[in-house]
N, C-alpha and C positions, 0 to 999 in steps of 0.2 A: 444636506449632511446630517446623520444623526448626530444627539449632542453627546452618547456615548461612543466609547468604543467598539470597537466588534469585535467579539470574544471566537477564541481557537477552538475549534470543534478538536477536544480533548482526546475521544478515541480516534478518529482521523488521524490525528499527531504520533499517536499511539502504534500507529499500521503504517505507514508510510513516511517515506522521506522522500527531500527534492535535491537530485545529485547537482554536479557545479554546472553543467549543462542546461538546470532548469528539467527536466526530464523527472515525472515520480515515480520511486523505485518502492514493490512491492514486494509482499510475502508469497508464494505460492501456496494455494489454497489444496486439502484434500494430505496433510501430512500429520493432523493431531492425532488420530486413534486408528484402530482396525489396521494394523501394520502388518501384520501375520499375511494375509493375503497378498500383498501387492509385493511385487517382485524390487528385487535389489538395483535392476536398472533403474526403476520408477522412483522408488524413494530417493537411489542417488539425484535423479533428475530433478526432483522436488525443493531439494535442499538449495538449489541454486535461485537466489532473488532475481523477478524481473522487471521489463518495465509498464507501467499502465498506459491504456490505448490513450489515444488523443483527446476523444470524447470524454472520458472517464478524467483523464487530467487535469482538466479544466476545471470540472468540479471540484475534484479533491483540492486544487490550489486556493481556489473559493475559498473552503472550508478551514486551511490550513493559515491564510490572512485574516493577522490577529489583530 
């Protein structure tokens, strides 16, 4: 056991959350700039948060145990 603690990966925290499920819930990516092009179904699509793959989970939980 280290004799510290283990610090929260701050931007990690910053980008995701873990819903009551345990499940991490992200931002969709591809919605900051260049908006003119993509159409109004796309962007409304985009606005909607989803969930991270299994794989990808794992780590993010990692990072997010403080």
């Amino acid at each position: 056991m280290p004799k510290t603690k283990m610090k929260t990966n701050k931007s990690v925290a910053k980008r995701f959350k873990i819903t009551g499920s345990g499940r991490v819930k992200r931002r969709r990516a591809f919605k900051s700039h260049i908006l003119t092009k993509k159409t109004s179904k796309r962007k409304r699509r985009l606005r909607k948060e989803d969930m991270c793959a299994p794989g990808d989970a794992k780590r993010i939980k990692r990072m997010l145990r403080g």
